[in-house]
N, C-alpha and C positions, 0 to 999 in steps of 0.2 A: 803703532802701539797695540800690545796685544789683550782683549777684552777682559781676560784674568787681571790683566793690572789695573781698569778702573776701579773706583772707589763704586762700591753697592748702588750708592744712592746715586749715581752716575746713570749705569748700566738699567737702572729702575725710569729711571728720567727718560731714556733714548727710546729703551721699547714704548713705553706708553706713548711718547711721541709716536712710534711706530703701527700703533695698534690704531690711534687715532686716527692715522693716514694713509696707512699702506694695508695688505692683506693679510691679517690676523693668524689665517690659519697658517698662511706659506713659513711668515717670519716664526712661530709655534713648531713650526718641525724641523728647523735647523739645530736644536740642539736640547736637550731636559733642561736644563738652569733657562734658555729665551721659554720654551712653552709651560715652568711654574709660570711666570714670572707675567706673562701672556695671560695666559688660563686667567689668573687672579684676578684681570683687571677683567676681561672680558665676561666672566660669570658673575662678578660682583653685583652688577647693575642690570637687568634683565625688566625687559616690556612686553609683555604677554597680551591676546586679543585674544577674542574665542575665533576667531580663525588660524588664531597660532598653538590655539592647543593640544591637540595632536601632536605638532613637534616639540609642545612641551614637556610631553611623556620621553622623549628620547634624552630628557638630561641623563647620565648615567651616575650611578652611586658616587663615583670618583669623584665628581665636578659638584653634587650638591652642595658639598660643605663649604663651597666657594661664591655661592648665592647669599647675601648676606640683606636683596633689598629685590622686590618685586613688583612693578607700578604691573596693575588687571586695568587692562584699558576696557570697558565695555564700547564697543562704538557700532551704528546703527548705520544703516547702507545709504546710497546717496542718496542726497535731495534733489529732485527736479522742480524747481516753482512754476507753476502754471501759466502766472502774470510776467517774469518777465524772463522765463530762462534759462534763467542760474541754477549752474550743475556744478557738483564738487563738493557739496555740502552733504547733509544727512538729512532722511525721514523719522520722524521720532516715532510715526505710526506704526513701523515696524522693528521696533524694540518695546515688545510690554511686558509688565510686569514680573511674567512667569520666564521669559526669555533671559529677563538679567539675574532671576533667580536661580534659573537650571544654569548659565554661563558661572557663575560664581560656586553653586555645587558642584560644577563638572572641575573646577580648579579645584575646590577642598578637597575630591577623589583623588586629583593626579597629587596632591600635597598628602596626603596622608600616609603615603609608601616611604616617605621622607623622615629621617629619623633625625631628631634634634641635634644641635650640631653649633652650639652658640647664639648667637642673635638671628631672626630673618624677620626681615622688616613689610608687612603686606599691605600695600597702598594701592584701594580699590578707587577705578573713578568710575564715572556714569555720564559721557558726555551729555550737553545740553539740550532739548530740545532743537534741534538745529534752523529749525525755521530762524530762532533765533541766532544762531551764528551765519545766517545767510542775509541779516539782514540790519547785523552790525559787527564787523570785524575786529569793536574793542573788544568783546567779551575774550577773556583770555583761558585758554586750555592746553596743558602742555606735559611735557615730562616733569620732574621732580627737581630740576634744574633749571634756573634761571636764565631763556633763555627770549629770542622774538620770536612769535609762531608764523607758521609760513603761511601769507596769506593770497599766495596765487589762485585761481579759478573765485574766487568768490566775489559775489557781484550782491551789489549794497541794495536792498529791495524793502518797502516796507509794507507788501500787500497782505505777510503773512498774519499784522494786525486785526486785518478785516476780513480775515477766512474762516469763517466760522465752524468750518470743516476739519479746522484743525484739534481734534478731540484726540483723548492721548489717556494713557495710567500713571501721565507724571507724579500726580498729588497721591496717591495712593501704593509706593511702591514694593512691589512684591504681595500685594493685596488686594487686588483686582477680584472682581467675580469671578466664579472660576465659569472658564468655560466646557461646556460639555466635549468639546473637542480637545480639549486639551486638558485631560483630567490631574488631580493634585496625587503626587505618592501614597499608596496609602500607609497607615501610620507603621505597619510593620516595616516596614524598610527603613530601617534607620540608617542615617547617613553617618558614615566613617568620618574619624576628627583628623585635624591637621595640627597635628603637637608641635612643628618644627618651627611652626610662625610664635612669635615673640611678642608682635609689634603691632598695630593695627592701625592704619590712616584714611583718615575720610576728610580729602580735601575740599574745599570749597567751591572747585570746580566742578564738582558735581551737581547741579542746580536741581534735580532735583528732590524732595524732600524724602527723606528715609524715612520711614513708617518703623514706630516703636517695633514692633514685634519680628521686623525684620531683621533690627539690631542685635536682639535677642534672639534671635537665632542662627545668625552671623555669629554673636560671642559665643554659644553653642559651639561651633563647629571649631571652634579655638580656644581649647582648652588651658593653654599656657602661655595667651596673653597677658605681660604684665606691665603693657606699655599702652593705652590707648590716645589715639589724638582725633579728636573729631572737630568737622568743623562747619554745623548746618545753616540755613537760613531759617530768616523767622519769615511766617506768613502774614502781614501784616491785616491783611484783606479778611481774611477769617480767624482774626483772631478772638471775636467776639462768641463764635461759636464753638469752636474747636483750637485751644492755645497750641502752637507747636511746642510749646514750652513741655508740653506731657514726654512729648516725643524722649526729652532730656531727662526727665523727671525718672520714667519707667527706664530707661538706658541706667542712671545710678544707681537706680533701688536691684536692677538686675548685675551689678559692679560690688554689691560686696562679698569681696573675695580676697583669702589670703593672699593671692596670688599678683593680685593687682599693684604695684607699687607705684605706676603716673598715670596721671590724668591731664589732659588738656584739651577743654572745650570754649570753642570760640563762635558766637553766634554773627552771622553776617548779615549787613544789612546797607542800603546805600543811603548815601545822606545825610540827614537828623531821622533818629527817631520821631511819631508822630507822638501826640499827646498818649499816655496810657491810660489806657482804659479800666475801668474794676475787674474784669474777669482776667486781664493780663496780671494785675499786681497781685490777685488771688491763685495765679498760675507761679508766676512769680515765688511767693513766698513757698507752694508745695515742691519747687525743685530746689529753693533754698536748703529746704531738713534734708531735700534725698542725696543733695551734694554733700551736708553734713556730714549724715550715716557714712557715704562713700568715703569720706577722708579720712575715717577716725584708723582706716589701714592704710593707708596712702603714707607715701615719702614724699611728693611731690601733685600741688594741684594750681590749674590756671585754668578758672575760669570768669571767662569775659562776654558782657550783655546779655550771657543766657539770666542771670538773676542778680537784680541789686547786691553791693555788700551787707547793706545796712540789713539787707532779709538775714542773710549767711551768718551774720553774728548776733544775731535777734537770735536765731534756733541754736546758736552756740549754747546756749545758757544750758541745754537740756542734757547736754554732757560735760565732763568734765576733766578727759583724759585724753592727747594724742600723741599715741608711743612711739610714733614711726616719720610726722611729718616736721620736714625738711625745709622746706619751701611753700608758700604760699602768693597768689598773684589773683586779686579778682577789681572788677570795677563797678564801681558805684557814679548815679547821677548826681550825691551829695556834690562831689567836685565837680564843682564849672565855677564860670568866673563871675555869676552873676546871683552866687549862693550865698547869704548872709555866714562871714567867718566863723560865728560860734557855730554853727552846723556842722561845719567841717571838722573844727575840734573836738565837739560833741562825739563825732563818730572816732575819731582818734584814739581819739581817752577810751572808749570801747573795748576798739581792735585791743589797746592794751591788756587791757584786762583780761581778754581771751586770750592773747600769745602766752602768758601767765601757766596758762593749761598745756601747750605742744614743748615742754621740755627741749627737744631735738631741733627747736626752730631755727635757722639759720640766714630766712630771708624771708621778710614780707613786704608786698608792694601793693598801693591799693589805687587805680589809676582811671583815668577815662579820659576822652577826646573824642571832637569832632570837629568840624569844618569853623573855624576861630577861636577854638580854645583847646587845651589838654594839660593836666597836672597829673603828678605822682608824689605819691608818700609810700616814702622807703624805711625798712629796717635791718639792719645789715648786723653781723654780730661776726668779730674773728676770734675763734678759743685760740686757735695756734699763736695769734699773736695778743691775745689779752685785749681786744680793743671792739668796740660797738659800737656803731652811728646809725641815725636816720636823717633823713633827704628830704627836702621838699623842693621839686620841681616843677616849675610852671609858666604857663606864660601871665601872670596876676600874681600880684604879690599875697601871702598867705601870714601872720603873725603868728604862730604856733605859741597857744597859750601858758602859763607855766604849769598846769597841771596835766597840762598832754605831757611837758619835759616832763613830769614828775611821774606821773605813771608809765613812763616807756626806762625811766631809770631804773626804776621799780625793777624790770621785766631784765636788762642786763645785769642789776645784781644776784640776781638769781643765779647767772651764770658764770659771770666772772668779775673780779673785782678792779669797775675801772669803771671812768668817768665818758658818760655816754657823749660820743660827738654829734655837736646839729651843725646841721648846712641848709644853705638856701641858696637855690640859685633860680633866676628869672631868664627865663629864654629871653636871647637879644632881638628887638622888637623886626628887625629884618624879616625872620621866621616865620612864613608864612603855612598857618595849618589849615590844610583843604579836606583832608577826613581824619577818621580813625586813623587810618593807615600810617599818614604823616605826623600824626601824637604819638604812633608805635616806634619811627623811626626816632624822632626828635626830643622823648623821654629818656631816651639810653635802659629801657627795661633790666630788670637784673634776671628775669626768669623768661621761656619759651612762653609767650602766649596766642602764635599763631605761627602756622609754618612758612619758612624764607619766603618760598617760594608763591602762596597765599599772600605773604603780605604786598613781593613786588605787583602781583596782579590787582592788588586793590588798588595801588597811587598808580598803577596804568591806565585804569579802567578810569580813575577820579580823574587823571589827568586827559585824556581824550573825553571827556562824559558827552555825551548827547541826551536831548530828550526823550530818546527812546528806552536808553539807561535806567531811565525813574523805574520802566515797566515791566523790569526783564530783572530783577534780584534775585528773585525765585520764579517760576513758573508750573504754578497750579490750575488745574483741569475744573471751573466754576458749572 
């Protein structure tokens, strides 16, 4: 059979096989229709280190507009443990601050020669402290695909607990003292932008915490980002002093921009949350108004555990217009199963009242979960077919009062004329919820609130947990 005669999607199937398994470049030069066809897949997906960057100046013009996704691995050189060892791992002592900041500037120079060219998706990580990855192999870090990490040479050690030696720029990144050796650019050098990026990803892999002003000038250098997904941890340890909540806070208030159309911020955390504290719920409520501000452009926002709902629609009030959003997804502690029922409706009848104001609304879900419970309240609206329903899912059963139906009816005759569907369904008691992760899986979400590949690494990490787990969510420099 002669290759002209396959069907497209055939001759598309065989090479990717081919690309996956055999040599890319050789099968690329037998003829222009195999090396499109090649090229496409092999540029598509691309993993950059700062030791590969140099050869990432050699992409040529031709091939750029075929980059359509970018994982910036930072990663810091081996570890050798003292106590018992173990090589193959990393030193986090020799990645500081100012290293992953010139490593990420050296990328926006080579990105700036790049001329926009559709979507290009930039997914920066900042491996872990690795002491901790040398001395639990759940912790999970990977490419952008779902995959198991390789965990040869690594040997399980937990000396690096009691080394006190292990001092670091983790809690402070990108804003470290400066050293006299290593001086900061001065302010006339201004660094060149990188228009071609779209997209911007801060996985959860990243352990650890981005410093407001670093974000801020990361969005800086990417001027026509209209896509962000971030996904930090909280500190819980200093939270009394310094909320990481600001971190988020100063990120929205730096976010209003026409240009911006998603948002999706997921705060991680293992566990239960511990009791809140006043200066958390006072953090809390100031990134509630900044999420606000940030939405009133926004087509799409999801955010989860960085701030109650109940704050988010308390600052609702102070506006009364959103032209552009589409979707909405945040979570609140109101739902658990141990919450007196009018609370929950309380807050229902709310949310209604504010969907009332985003004309354009097409989905709202208001959710939460953890290790023995997780519910979702849904609002779902079809113009094309004339039809609106809202959901309650849970594992507890919920009575949705008649004036929560009555104000959510309210909200679809506005838009179209039809009699609003309720449902209820109770997860079947088999369903066992171990975190967040497994509320994320087991709700059927309607909108993105954490990325795939983030959420398998959560019910990885939940399902191997160890007690060393508790101590490693974040890792900050006390």
């Amino acid at each position: 059979m002669f290759w002209d005669s396959l069907p497209v999607e055939i001759q598309t199937h065989i090479l990717e096989a081919l690309v996956l398994h055999g040599d890319s470049a050789r099968y690329a030069s037998i003829c222009r229709a195999w090396q499109t066809i090649i090229e496409q897949r092999i540029f598509a997906r691309l993993k950059v280190t700062r030791s590969r960057l140099a050869g990432f100046s050699d992409i040529g013009y031709r091939h750029r507009h075929l980059v359509k996704y970018i994982w910036f691995s930072i990663e810091p050189s081996e570890y050798h443990c003292p106590h018992c060892g173990g090589v193959g791992v990393y030193n986090w002592h020799q990645v500081s601050s100012k290293t992953i900041r010139k490593a990420i500037q050296d990328l926006v120079i080579q990105l700036s020669i790049w001329e926009p060219s559709g979507s290009l998706l930039l997914d920066i990580s900042v491996k872990a402290p690795n002491a901790l990855m040398h001395s639990s192999s759940i912790i999970q870090y990977g490419p952008p695909v779902i995959s198991e990490p390789k965990k040869d040479k690594i040997i399980q050690c937990s000396h690096w607990l009691h080394d006190t030696s292990l001092q670091g720029p983790a809690a402070y990144l990108f804003n470290e003292t400066t050293n006299v050796s290593e001086p900061e650019p001065e302010p006339s050098q201004e660094m060149p932008k990188a228009r071609a990026v779209t997209s911007l990803l801060l996985r959860r892999q990243t352990r650890h915490p981005w410093k407001s002003e670093a974000l801020e000038e990361l969005l800086d250098l990417l001027p026509e980002v209209h896509e962000i997904h971030y996904e930090p941890w909280r500190d819980w340890r200093r939270m009394e002093e310094r909320p990481t909540n600001t971190t988020t806070m100063r990120l929205c208030k730096s976010l209003r921009s026409d240009q911006l159309r998603r948002m999706v911020i997921f705060e991680n955390f293992h566990g239960n949350n511990p009791a809140i504290s006043l200066a958390v719920q006072a953090a809390e409520i100031d990134t509630a108004y900044a999420l606000v501000e940030a939405s009133l452009g926004l087509e799409h926002l999801a955010a989860s555990f960085v701030s109650d709902a109940s704050h988010f629609f308390d600052a609702c009030q102070k506006w009364n217009f959103w032209p552009r959003l589409e979707s909405l997804a945040l979570t609140s502690n109101v739902l658990k199963s141990q919450q007196q029922s009018v609370y929950i409706n309380d807050l229902l009848e709310t949310i209604a009242l504010v969907a009332m104001k985003m004309p354009r609304l097409k989905s709202m879900e208001l959710w939460n979960g953890r290790a023995g419970f997780a519910g979702v309240f849904q609002y779902q609206i079809f113009e094309s077919d004339r039809t609106a329903k809202i959901t309650w899912r849970s594992t507890w059963d919920l009575p949705l009062e008649p004036r929560v139906l009555k104000a959510w009816q309210a909200v679809v005759s506005e838009r179209v004329d039809c009699k609003l569907q309720v449902v209820t369904e109770i997860l079947d008691a088999n369903v066992v919820i171990t975190s967040h992760g497994d509320a994320i899986r087991y709700l059927m979400l309607l909108n993105t609130v954490v990325h795939p590949v983030s959420l398998w690494q959560i019910q990885k990490e939940t399902a191997y947990q160890t007690p060393i787990l508790a101590q490693i969510g974040w890792f900050t420099v006390i």
